[in-house]
PDB file of N, CA, C and O in Angstrom, chain B, residues numbered from 101:
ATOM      1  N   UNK B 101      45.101 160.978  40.903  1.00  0.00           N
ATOM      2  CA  UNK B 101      46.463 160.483  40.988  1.00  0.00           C
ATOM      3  C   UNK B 101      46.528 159.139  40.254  1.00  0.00           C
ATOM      4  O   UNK B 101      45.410 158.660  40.067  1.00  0.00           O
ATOM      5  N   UNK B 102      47.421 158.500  39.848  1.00  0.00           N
ATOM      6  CA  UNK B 102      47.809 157.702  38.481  1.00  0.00           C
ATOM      7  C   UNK B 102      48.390 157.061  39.188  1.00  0.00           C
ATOM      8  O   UNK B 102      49.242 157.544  39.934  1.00  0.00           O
ATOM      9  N   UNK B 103      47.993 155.346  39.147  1.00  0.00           N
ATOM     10  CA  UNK B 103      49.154 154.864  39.529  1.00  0.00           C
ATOM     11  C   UNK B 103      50.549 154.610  39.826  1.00  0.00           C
ATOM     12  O   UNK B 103      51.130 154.091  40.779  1.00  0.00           O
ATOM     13  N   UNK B 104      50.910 155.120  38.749  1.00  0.00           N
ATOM     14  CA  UNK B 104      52.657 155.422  38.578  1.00  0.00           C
ATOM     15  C   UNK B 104      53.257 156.928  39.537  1.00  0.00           C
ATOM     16  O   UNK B 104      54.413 157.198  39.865  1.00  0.00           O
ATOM     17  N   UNK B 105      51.793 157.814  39.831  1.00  0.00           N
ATOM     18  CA  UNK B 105      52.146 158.812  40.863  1.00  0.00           C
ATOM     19  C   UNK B 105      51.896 157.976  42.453  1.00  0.00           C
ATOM     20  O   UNK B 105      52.118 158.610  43.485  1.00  0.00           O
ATOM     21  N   UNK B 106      51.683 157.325  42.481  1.00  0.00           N
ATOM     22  CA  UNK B 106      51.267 156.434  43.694  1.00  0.00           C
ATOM     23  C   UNK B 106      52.583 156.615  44.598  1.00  0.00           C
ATOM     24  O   UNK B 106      53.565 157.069  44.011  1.00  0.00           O
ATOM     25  N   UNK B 107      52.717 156.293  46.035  1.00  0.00           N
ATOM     26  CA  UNK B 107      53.502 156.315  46.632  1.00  0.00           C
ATOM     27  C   UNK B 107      54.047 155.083  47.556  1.00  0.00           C
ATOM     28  O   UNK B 107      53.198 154.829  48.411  1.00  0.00           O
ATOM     29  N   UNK B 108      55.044 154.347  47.645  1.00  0.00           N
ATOM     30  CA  UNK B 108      55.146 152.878  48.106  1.00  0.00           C
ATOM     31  C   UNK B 108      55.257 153.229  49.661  1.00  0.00           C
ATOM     32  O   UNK B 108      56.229 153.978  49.758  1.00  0.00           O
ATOM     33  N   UNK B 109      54.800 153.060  50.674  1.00  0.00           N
ATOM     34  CA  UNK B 109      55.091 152.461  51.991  1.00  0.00           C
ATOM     35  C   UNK B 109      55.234 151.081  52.592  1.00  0.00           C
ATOM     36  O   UNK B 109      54.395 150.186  52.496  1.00  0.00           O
ATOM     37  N   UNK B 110      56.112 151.030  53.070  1.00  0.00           N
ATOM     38  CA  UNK B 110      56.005 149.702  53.570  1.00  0.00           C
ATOM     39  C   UNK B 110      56.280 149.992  55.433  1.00  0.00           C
ATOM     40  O   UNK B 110      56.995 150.796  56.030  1.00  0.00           O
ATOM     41  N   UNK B 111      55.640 149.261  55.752  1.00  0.00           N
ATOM     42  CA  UNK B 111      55.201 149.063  57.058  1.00  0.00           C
ATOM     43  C   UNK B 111      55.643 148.214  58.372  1.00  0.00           C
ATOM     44  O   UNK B 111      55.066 147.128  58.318  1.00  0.00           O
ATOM     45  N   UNK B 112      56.276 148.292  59.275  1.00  0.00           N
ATOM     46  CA  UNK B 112      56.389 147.033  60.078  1.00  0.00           C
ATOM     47  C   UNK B 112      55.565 146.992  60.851  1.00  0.00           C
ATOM     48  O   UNK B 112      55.216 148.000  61.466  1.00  0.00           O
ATOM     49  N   UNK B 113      54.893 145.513  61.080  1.00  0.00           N
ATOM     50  CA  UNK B 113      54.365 145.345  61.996  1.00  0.00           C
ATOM     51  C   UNK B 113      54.665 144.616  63.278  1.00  0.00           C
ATOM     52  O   UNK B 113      55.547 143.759  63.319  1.00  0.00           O
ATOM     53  N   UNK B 114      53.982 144.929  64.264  1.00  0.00           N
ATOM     54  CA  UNK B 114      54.340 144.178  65.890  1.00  0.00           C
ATOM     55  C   UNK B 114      54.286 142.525  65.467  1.00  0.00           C
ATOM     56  O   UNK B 114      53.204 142.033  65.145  1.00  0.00           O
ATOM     57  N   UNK B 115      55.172 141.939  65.484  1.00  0.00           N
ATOM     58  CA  UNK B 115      55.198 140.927  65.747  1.00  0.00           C
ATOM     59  C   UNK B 115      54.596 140.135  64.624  1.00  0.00           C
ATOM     60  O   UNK B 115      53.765 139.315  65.015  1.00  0.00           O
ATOM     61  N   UNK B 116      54.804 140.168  63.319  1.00  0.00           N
ATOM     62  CA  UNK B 116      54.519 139.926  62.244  1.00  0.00           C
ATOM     63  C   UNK B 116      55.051 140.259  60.638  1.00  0.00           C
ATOM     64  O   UNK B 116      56.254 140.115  60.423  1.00  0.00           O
ATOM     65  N   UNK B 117      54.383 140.591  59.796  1.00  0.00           N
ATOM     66  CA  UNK B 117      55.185 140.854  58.447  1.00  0.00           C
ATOM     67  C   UNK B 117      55.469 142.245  58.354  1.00  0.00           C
ATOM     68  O   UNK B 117      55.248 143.144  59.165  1.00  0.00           O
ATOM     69  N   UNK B 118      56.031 142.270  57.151  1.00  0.00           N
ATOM     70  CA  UNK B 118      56.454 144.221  56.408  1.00  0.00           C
ATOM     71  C   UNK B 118      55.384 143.851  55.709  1.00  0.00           C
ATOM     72  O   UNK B 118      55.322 142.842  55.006  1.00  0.00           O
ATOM     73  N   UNK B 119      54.272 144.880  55.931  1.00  0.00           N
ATOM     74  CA  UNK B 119      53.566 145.216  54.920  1.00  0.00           C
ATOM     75  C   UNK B 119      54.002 146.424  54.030  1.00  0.00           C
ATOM     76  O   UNK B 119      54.446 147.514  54.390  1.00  0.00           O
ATOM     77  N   UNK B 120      53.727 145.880  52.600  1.00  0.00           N
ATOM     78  CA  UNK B 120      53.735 147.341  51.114  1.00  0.00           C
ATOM     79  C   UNK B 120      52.929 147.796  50.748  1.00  0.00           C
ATOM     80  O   UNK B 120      52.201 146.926  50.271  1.00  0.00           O
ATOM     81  N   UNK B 121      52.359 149.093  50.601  1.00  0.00           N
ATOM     82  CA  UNK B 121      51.256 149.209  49.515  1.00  0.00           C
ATOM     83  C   UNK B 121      51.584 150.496  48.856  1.00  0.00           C
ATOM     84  O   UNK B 121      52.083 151.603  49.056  1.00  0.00           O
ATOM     85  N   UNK B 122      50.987 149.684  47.890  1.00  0.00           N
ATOM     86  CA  UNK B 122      51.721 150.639  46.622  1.00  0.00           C
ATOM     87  C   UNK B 122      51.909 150.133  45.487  1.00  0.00           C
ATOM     88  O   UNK B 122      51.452 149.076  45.052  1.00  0.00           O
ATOM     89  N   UNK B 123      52.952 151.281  44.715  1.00  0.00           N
ATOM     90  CA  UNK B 123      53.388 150.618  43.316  1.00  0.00           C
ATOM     91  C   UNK B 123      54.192 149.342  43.713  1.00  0.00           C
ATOM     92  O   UNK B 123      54.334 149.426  44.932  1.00  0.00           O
ATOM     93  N   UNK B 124      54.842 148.091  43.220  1.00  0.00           N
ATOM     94  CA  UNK B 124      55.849 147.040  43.846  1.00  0.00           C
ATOM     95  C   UNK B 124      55.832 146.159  43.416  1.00  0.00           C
ATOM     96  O   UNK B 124      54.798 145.510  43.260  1.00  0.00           O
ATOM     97  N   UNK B 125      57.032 145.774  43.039  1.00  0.00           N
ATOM     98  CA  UNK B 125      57.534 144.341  42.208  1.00  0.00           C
ATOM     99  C   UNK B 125      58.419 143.594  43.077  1.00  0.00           C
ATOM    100  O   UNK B 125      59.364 144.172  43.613  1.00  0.00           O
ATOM    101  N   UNK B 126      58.220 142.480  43.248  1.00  0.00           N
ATOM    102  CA  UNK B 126      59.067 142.135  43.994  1.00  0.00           C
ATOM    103  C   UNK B 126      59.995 140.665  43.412  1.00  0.00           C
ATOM    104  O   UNK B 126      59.294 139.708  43.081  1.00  0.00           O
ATOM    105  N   UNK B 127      61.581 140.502  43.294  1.00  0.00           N
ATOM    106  CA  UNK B 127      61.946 139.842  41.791  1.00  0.00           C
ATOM    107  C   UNK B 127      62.307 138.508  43.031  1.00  0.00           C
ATOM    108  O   UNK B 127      62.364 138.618  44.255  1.00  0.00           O
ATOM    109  N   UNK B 128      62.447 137.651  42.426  1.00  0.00           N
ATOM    110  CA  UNK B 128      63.039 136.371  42.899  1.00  0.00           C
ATOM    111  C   UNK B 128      64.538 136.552  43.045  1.00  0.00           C
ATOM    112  O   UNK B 128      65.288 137.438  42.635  1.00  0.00           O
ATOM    113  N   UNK B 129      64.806 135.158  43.936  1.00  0.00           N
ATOM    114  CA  UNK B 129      66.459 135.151  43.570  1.00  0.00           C
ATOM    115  C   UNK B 129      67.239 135.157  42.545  1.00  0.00           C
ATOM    116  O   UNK B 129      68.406 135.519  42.698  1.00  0.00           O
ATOM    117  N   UNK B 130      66.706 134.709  41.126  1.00  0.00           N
ATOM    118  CA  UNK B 130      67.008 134.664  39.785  1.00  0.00           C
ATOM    119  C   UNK B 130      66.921 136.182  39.507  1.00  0.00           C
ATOM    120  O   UNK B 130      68.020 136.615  39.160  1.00  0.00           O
ATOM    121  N   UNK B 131      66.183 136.898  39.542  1.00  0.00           N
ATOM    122  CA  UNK B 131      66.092 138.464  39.129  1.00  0.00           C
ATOM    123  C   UNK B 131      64.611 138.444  38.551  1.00  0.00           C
ATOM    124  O   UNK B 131      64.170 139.573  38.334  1.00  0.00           O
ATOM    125  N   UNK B 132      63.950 137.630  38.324  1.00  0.00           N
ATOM    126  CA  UNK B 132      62.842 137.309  37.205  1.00  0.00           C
ATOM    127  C   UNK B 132      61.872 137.826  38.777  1.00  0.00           C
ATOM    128  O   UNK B 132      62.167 137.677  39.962  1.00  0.00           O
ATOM    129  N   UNK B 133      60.612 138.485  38.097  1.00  0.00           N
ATOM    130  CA  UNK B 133      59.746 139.160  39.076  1.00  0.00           C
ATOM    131  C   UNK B 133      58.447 137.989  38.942  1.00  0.00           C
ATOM    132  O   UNK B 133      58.104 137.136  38.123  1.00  0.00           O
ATOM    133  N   UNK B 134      58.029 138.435  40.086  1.00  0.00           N
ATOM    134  CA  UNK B 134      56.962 137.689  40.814  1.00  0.00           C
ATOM    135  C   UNK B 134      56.035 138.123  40.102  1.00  0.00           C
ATOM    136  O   UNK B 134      55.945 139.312  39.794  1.00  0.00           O
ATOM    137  N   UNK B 135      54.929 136.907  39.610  1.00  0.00           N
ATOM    138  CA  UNK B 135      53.841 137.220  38.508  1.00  0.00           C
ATOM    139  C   UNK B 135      52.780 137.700  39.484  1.00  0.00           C
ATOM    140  O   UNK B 135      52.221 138.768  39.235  1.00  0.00           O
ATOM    141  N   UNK B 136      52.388 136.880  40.779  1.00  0.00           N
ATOM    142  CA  UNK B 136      51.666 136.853  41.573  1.00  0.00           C
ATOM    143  C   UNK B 136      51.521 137.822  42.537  1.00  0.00           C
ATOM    144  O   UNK B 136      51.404 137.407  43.690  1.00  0.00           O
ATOM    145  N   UNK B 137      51.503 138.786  42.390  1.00  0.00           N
ATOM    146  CA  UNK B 137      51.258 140.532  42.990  1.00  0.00           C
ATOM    147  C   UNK B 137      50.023 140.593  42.915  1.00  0.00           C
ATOM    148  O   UNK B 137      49.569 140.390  41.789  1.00  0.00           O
ATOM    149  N   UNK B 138      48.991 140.895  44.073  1.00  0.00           N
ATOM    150  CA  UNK B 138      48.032 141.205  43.351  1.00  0.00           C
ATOM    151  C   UNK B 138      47.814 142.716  43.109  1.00  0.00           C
ATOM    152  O   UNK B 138      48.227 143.677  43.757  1.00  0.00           O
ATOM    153  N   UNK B 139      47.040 142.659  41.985  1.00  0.00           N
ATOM    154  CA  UNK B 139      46.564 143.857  41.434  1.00  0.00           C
ATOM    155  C   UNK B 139      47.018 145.385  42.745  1.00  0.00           C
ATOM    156  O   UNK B 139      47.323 145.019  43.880  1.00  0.00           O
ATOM    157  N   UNK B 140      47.016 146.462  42.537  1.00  0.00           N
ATOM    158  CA  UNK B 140      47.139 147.623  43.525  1.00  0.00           C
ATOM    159  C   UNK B 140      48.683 147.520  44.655  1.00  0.00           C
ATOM    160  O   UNK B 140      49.013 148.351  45.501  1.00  0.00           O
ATOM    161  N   UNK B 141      49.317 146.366  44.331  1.00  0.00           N
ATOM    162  CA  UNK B 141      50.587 146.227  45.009  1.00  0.00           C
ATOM    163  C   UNK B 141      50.909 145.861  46.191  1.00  0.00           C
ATOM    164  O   UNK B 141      52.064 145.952  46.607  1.00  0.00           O
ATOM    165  N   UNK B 142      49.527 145.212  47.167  1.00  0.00           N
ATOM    166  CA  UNK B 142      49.530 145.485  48.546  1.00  0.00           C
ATOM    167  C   UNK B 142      50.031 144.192  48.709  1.00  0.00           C
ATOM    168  O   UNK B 142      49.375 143.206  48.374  1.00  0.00           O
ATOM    169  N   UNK B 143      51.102 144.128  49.179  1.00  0.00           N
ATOM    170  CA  UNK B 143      51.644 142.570  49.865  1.00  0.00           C
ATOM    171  C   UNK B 143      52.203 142.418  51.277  1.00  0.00           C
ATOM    172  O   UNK B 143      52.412 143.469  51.884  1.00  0.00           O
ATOM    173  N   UNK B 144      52.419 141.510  51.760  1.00  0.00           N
ATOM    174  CA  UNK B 144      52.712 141.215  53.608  1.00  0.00           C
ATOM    175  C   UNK B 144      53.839 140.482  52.970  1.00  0.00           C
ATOM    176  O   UNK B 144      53.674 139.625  52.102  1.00  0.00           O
ATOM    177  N   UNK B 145      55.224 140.934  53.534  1.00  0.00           N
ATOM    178  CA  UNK B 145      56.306 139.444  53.261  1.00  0.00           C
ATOM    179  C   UNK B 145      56.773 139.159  54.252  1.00  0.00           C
ATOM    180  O   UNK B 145      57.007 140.142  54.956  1.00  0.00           O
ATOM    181  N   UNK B 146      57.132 137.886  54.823  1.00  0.00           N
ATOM    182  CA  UNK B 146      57.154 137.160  55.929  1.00  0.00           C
ATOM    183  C   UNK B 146      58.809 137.347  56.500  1.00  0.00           C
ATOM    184  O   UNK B 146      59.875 136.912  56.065  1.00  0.00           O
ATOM    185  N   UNK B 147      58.555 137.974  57.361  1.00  0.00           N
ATOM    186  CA  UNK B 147      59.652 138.026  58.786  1.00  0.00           C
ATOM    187  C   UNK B 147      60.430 137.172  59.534  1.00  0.00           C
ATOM    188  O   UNK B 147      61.593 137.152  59.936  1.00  0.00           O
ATOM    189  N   UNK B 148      59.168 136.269  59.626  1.00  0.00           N
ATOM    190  CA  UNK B 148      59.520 134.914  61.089  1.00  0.00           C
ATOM    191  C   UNK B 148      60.308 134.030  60.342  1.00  0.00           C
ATOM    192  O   UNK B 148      61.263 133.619  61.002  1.00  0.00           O
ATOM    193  N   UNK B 149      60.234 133.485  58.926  1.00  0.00           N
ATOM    194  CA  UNK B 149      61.059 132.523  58.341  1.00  0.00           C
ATOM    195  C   UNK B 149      60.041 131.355  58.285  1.00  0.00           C
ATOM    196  O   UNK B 149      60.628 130.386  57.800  1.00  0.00           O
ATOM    197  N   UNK B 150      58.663 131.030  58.604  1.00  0.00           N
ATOM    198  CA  UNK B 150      58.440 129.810  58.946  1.00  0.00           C
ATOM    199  C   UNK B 150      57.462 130.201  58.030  1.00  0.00           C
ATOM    200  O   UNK B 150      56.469 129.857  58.672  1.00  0.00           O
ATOM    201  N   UNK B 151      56.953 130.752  56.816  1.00  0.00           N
ATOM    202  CA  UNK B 151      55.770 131.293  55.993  1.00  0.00           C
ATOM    203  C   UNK B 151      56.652 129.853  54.951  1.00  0.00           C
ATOM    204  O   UNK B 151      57.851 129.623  54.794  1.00  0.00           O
ATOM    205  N   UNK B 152      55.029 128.919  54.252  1.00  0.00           N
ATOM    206  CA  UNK B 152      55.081 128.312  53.574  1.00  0.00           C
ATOM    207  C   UNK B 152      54.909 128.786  51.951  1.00  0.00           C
ATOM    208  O   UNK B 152      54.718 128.038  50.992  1.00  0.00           O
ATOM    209  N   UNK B 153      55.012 129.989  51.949  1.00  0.00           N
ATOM    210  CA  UNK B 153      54.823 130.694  50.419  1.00  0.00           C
ATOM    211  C   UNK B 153      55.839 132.120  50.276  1.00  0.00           C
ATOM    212  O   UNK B 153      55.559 133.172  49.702  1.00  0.00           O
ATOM    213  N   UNK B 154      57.238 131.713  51.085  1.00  0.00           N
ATOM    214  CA  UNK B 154      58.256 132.234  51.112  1.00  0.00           C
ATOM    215  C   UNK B 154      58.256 133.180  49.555  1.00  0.00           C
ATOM    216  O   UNK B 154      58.409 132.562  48.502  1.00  0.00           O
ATOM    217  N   UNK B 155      58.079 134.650  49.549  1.00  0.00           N
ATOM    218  CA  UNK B 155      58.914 135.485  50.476  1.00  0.00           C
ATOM    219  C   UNK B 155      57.684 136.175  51.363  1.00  0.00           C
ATOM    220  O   UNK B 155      57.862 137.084  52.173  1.00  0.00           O
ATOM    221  N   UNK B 156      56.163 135.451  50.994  1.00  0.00           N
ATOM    222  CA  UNK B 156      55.084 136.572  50.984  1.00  0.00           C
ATOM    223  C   UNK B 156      54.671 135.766  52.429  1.00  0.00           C
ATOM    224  O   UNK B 156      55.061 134.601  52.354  1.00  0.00           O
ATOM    225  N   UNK B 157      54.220 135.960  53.286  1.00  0.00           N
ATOM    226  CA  UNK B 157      53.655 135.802  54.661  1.00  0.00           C
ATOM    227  C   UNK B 157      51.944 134.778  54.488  1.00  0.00           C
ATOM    228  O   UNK B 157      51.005 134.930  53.706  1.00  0.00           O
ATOM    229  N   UNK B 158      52.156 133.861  55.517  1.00  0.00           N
ATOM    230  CA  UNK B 158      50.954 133.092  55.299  1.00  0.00           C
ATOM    231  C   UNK B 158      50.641 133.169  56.524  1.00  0.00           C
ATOM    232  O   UNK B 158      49.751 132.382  56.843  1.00  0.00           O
ATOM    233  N   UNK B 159      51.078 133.891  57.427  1.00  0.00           N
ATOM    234  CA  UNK B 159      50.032 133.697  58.992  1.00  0.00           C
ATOM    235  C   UNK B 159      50.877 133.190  60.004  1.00  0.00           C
ATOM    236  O   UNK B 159      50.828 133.426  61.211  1.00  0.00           O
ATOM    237  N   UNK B 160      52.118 132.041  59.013  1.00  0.00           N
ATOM    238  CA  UNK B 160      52.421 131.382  60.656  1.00  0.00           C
ATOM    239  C   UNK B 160      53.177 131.759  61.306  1.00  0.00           C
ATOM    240  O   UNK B 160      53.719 130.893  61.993  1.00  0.00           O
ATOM    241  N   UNK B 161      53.579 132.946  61.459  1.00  0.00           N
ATOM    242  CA  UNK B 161      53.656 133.594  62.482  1.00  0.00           C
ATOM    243  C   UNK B 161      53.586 133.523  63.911  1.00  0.00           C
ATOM    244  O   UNK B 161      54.355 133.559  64.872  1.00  0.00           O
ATOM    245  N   UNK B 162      52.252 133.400  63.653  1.00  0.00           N
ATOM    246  CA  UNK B 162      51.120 133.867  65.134  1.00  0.00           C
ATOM    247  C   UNK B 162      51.351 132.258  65.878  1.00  0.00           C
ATOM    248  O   UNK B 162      51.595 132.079  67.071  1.00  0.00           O
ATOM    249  N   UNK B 163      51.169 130.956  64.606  1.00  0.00           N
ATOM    250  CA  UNK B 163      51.819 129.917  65.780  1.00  0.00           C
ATOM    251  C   UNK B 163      52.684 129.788  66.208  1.00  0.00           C
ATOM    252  O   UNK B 163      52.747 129.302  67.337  1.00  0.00           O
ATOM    253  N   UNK B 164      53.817 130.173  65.496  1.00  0.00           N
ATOM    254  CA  UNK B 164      55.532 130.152  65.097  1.00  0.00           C
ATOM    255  C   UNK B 164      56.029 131.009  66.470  1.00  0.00           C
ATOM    256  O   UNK B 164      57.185 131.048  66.891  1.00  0.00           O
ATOM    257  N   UNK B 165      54.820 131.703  67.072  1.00  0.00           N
ATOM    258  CA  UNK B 165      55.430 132.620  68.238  1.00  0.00           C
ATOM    259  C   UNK B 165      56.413 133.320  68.111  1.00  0.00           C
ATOM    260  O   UNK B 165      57.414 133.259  68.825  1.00  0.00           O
ATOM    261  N   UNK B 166      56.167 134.353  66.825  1.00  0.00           N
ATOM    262  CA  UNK B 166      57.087 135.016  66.082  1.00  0.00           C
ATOM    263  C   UNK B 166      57.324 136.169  67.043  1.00  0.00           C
ATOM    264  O   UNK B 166      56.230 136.580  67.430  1.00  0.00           O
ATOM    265  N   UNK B 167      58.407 136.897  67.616  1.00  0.00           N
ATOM    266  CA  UNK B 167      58.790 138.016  68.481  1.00  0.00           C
ATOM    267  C   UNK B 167      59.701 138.934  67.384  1.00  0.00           C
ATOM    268  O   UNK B 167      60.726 138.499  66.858  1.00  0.00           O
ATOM    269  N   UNK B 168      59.214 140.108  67.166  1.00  0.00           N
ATOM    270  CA  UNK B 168      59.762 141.141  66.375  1.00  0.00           C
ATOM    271  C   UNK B 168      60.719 142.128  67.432  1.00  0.00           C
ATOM    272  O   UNK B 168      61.443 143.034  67.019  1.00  0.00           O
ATOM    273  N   UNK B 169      60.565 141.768  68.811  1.00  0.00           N
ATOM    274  CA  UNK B 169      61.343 142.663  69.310  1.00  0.00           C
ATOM    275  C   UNK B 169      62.559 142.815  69.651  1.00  0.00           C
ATOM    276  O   UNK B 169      62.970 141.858  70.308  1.00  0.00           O
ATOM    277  N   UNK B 170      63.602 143.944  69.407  1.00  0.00           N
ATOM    278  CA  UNK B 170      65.151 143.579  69.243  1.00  0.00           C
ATOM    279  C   UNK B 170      65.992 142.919  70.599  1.00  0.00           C
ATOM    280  O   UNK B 170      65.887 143.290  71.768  1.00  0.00           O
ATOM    281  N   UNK B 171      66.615 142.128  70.204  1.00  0.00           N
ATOM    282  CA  UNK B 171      67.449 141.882  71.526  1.00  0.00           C
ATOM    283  C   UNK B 171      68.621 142.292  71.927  1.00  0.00           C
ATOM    284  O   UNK B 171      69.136 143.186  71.256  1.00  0.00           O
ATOM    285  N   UNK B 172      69.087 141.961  72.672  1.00  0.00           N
ATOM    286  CA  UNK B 172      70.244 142.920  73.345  1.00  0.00           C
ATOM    287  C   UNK B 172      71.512 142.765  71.858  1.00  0.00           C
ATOM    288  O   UNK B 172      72.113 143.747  71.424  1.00  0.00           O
ATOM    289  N   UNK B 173      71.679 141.387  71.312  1.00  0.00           N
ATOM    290  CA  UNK B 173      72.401 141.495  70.268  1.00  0.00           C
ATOM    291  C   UNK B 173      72.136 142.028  69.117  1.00  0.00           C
ATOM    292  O   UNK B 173      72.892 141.980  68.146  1.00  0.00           O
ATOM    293  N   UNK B 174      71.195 142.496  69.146  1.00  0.00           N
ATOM    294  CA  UNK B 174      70.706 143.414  67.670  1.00  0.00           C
ATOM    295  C   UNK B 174      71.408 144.624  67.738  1.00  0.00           C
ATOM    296  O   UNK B 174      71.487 145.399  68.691  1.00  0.00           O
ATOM    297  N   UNK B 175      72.081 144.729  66.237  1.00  0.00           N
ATOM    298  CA  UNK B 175      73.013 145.752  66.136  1.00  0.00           C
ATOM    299  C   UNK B 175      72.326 146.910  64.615  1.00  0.00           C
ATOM    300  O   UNK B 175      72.144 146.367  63.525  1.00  0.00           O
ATOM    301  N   UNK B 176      72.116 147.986  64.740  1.00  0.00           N
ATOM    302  CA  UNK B 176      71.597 148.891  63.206  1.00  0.00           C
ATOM    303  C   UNK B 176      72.564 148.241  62.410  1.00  0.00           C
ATOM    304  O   UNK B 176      73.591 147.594  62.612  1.00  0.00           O
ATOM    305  N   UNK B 177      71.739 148.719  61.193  1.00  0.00           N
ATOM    306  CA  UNK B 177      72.285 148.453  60.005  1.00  0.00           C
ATOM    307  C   UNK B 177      73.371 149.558  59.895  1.00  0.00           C
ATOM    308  O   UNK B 177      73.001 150.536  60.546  1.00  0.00           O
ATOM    309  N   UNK B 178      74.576 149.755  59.306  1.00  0.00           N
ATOM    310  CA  UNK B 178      75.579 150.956  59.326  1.00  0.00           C
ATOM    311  C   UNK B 178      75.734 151.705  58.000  1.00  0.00           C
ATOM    312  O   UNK B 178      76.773 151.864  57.358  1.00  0.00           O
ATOM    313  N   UNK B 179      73.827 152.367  57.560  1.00  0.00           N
ATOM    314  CA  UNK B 179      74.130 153.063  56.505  1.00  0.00           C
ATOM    315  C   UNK B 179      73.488 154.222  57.631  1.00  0.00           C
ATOM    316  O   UNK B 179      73.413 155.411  57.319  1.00  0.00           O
TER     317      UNK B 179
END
């Protein structure tokens, strides 16, 4: 299988980032893509808001006492 046949998943995790792996580009707010992918596509991007290498996840999380679980005001998305 060929990279370009590869298949992207991305992942949530408990109380932490979306992990991707896979093919994946991921572009800035400008539109211009992130040079810093590494190789094979596998990236963590940060959830909690408190990651110092915004959009990609650095851990702090776990001090940040990040809670992924929905609360009573959490409403689906309406697609």
């Amino acid at each position: 299988m060929s990279a370009s046949d590869e298949l992207t998943a991305i992942r949530v995790t408990k109380n932490g980032p979306l992990t991707v792996k896979g093919p994946v580009r991921v572009d800035g707010a400008d539109g211009a893509p992130w040079t810093d992918i590494p190789e094979g596509g596998a990236v963590a991007l940060c959830r909690c808001g408190l990651s110092k290498v915004k959009p990609f996840c650095d851990g702090s999380h776990n001090a940040g006492g990040f809670d992924s679980a929905p609360t009573p005001g959490d409403q689906p998305y309406p697609w």
